[in-house]
C-alpha beads as a LAMMPS data file, in Angstrom:
LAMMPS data file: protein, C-alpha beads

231 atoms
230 bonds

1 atom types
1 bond types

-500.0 500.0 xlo xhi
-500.0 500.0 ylo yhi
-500.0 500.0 zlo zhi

Masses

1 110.0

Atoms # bond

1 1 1 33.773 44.138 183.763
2 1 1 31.708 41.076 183.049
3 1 1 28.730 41.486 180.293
4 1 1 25.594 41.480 181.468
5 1 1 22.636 38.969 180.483
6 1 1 20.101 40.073 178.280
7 1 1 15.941 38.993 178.350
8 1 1 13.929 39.951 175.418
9 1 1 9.830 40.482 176.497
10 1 1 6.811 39.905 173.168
11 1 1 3.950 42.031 174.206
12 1 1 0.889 41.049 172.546
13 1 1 -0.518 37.499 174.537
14 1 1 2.542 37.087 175.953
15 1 1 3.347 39.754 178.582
16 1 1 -0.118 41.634 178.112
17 1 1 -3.898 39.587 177.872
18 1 1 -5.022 40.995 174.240
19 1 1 -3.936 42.869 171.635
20 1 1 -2.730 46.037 173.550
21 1 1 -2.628 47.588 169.618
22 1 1 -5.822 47.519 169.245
23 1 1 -6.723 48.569 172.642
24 1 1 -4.563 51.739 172.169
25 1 1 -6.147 51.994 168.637
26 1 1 -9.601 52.233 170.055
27 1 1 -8.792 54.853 172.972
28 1 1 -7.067 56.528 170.624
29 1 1 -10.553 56.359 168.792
30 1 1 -12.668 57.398 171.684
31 1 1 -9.666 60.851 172.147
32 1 1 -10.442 61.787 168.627
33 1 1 -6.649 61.056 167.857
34 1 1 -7.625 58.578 165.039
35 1 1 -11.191 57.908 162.681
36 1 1 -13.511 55.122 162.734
37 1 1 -12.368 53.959 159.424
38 1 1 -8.761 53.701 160.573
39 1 1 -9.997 51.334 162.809
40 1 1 -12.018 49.431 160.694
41 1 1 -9.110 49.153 158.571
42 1 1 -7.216 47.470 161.502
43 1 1 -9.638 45.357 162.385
44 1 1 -10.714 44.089 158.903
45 1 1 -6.696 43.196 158.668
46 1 1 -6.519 41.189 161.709
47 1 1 -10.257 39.756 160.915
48 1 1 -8.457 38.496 157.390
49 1 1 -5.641 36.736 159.001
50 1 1 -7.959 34.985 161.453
51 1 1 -9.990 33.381 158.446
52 1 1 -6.342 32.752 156.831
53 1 1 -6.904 35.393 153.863
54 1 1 -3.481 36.294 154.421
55 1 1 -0.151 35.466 156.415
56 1 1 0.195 36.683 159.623
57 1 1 3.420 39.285 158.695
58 1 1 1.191 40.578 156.057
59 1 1 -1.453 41.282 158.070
60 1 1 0.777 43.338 160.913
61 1 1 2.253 45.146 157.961
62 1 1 -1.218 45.932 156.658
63 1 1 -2.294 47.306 160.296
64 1 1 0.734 49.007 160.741
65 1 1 0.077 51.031 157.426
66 1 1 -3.127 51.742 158.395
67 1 1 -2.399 52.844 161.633
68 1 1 0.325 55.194 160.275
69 1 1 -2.110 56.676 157.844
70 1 1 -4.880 57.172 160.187
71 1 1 -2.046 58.943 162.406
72 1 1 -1.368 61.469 159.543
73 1 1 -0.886 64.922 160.399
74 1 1 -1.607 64.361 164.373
75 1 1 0.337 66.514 167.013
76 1 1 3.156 63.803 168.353
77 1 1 2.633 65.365 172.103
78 1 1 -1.206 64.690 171.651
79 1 1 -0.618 61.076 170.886
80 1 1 2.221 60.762 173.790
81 1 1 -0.277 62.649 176.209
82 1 1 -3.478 59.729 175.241
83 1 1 -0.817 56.777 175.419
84 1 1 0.124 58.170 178.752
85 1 1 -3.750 58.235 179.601
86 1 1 -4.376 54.499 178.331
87 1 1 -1.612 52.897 180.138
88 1 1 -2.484 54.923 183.590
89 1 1 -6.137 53.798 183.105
90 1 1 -6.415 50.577 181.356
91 1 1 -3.695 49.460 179.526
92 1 1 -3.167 47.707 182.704
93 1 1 -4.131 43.604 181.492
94 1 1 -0.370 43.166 181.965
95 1 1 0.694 39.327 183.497
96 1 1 1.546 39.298 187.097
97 1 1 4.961 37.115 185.714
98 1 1 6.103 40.111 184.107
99 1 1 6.882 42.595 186.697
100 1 1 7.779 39.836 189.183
101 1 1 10.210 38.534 186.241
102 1 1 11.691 41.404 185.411
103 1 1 12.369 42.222 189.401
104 1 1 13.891 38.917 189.753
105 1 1 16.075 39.155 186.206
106 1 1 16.930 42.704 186.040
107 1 1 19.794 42.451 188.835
108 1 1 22.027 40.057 186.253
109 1 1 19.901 41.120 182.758
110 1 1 19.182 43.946 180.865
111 1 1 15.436 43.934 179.745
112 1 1 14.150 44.455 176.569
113 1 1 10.147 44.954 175.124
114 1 1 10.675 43.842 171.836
115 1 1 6.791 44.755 169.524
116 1 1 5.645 44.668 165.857
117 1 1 3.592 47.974 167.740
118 1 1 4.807 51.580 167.105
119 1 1 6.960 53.331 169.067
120 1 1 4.178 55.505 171.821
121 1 1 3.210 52.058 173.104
122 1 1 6.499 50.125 173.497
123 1 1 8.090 53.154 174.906
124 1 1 5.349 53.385 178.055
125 1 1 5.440 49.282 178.315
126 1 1 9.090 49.626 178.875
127 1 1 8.795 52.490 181.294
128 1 1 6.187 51.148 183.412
129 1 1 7.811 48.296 183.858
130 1 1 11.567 50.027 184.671
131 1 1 13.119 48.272 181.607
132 1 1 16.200 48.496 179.592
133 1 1 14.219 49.680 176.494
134 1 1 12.730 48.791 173.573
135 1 1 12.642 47.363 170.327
136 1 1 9.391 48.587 168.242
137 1 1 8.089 49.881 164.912
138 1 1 8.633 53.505 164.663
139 1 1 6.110 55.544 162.957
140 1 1 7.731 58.594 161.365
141 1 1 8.129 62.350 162.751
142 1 1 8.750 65.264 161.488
143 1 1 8.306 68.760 162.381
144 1 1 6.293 67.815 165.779
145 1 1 3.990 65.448 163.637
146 1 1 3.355 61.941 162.084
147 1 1 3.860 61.655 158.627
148 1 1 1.438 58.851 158.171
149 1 1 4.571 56.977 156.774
150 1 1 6.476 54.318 158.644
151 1 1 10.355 54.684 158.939
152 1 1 10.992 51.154 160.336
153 1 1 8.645 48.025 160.597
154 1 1 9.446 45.002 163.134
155 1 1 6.268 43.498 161.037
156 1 1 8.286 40.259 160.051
157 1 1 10.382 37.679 161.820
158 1 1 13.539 38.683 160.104
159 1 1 13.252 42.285 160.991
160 1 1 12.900 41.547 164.224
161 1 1 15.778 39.415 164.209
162 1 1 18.139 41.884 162.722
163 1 1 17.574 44.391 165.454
164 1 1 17.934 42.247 168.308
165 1 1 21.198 40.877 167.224
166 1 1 22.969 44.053 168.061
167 1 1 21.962 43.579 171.949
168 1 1 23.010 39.974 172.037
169 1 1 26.431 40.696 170.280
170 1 1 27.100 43.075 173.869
171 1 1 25.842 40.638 176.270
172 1 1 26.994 37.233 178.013
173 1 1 23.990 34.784 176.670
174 1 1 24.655 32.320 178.342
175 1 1 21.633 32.765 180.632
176 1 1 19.743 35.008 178.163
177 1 1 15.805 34.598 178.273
178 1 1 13.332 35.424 175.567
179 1 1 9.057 35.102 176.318
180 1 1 7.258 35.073 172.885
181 1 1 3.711 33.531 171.873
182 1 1 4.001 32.657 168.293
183 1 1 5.488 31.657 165.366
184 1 1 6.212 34.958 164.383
185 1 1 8.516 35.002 167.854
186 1 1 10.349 32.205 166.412
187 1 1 13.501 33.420 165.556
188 1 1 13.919 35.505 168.681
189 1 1 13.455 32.619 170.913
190 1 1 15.613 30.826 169.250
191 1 1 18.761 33.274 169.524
192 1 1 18.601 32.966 173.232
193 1 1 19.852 30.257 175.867
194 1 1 16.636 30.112 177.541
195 1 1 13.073 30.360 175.243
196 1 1 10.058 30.136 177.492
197 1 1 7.149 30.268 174.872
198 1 1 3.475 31.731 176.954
199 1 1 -0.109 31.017 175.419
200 1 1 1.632 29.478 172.730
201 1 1 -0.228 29.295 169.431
202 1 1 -0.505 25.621 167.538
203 1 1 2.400 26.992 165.214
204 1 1 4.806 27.744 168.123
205 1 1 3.706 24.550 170.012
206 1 1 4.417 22.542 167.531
207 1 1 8.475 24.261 166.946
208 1 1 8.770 23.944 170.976
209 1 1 8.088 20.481 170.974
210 1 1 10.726 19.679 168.210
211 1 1 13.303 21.870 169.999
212 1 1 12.339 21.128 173.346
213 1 1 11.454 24.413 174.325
214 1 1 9.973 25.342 177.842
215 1 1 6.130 25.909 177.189
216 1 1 4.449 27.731 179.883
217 1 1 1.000 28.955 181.229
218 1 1 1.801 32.737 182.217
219 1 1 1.202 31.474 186.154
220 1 1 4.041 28.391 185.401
221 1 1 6.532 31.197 184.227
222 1 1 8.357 32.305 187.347
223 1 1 8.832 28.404 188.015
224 1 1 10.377 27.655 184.893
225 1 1 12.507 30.790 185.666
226 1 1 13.879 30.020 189.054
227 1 1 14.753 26.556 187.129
228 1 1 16.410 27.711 184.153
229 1 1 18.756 30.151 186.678
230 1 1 19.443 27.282 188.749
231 1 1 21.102 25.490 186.603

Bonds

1 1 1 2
2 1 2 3
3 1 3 4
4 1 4 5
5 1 5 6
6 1 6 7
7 1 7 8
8 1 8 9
9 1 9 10
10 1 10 11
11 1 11 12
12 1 12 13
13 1 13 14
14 1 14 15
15 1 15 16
16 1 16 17
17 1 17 18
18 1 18 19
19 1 19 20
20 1 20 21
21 1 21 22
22 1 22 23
23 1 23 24
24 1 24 25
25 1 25 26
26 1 26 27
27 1 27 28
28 1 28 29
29 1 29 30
30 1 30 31
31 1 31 32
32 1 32 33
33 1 33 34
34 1 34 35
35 1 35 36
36 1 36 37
37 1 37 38
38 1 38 39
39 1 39 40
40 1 40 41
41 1 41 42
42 1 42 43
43 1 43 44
44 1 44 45
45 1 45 46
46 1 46 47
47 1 47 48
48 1 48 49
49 1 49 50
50 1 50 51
51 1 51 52
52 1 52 53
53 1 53 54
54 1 54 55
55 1 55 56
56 1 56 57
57 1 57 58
58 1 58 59
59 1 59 60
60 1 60 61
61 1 61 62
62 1 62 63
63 1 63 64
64 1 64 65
65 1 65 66
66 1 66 67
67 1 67 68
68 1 68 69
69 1 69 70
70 1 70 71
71 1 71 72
72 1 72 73
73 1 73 74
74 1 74 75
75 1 75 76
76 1 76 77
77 1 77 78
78 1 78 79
79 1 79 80
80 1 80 81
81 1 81 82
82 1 82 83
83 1 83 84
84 1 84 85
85 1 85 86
86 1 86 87
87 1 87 88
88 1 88 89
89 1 89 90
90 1 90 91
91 1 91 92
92 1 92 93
93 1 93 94
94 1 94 95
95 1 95 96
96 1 96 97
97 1 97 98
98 1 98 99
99 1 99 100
100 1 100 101
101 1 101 102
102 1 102 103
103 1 103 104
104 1 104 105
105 1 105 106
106 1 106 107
107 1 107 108
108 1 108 109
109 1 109 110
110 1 110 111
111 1 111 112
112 1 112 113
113 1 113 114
114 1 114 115
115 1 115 116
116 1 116 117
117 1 117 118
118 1 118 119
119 1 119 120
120 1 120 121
121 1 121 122
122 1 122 123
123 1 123 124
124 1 124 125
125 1 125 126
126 1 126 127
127 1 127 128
128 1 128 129
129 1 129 130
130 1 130 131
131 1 131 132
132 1 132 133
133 1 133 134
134 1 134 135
135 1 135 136
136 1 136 137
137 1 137 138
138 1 138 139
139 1 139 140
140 1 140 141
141 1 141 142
142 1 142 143
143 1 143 144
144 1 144 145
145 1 145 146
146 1 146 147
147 1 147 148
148 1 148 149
149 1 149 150
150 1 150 151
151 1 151 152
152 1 152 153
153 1 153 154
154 1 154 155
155 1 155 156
156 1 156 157
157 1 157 158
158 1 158 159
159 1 159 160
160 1 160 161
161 1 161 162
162 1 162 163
163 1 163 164
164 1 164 165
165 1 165 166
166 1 166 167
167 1 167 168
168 1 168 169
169 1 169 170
170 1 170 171
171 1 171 172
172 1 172 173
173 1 173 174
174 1 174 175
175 1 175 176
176 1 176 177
177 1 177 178
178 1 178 179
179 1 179 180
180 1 180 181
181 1 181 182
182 1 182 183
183 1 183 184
184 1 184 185
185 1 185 186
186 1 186 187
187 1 187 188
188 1 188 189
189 1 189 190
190 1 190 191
191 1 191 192
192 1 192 193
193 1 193 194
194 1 194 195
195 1 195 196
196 1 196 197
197 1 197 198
198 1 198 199
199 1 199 200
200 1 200 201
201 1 201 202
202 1 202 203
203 1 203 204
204 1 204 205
205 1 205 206
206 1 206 207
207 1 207 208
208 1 208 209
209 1 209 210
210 1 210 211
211 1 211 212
212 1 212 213
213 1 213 214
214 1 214 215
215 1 215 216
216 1 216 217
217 1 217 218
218 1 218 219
219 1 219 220
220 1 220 221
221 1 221 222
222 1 222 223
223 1 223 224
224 1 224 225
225 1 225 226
226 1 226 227
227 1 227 228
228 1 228 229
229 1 229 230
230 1 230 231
């Protein structure tokens, strides 16, 4: 039986308009799941990379950990139950490219989410959209509860790297697609036959033009698509 292709999804900016972590973060918030501090936290990390304080990987690692913590001790089934809530209400700023994408891929291609996020908001991205799966952070569990300790982080380029190499070692690439906005997406576009890069950032731009990557507005992506699979 011939392999099947494989298409690898970013989240953040790329298939959804914002920063779905710290919309999640903030219903979470408003459900009493997490404190105002624990978002403060968050946002004071990503406020630090903005003004170039820090690195961008150190930054999602520093969110992640704060996250985590602020998740300490919460019911698992609480935290499934609001992510549930937020995606049927407005976790909704998804691109209209990605479900048409994915309905025009997923005959030949097995679809993957692939997020820096934790595991309760990758796992309802994938669903919603009637992915493969998906490759995330996973905060850990034990005994029905967060720990407020993370068992694996997709925070940096390699990591993310090493888990998607697994998938592309058991499919035919030689269509393969991966949709990423920035440098931190680098390495996974770059594994595949076809990178499309959306919203790029100045960083990505600038490895897309050396490479000769497709670079796309999010309503230029089922275009560049059809193109790609026509060839």
């Amino acid at each position: 039986m011939q392999k099947r292709q494989i298409a690898f999804y970013d989240i953040d900016k790329t298939s959804y308009d914002g920063f779905i972590v710290l919309d999640l973060a903030t219903h979470q918030l408003q459900n009493g799941i997490i404190s105002e501090q624990c978002l403060t936290d968050m946002k004071t990390d990503i406020a630090q990379y903005r003004s170039g304080e820090i690195p961008y990987e150190q930054m999602a690692q520093n969110l992640l950990e704060h996250w985590a913590q602020g998740l300490l001790g919460k019911q698992i089934n609480d935290v499934l139950v609001r992510s549930r809530e937020f995606f049927e209400t407005e976790g909704k700023k998804f691109f209209p490219y990605v479900q048409t994408s994915i309905n025009l891929l997923s005959p030949t291609h097995d679809i993957y989410f692939v997020t820096a996020g934790p595991q309760f908001g990758a796992q309802y991205v994938a669903d919603m959209h009637n992915a493969t799966g998906f490759i995330s952070t996973i905060f850990e569990e034990r005994d029905g509860v967060f720990t407020g300790n993370i068992s694996k982080s997709l925070a940096s380029k390699e990591k993310k790297k090493r888990e998607i190499y697994p998938l592309l070692n058991t499919h035919n690439n030689a269509k393969s697609f991966a949709f990423g906005d920035s440098s931190n997406d680098v390495e996974m576009l770059e594994s595949v036959a076809y990178p499309i890069c959306v919203n790029a950032d100045s960083e990505l731009r600038k490895v897309a033009e050396t490479n000769s990557w497709d670079i796309c507005s999010p309503e230029q992506v089922i275009n560049t698509i059809q193109a790609r699979l026509s060839e």
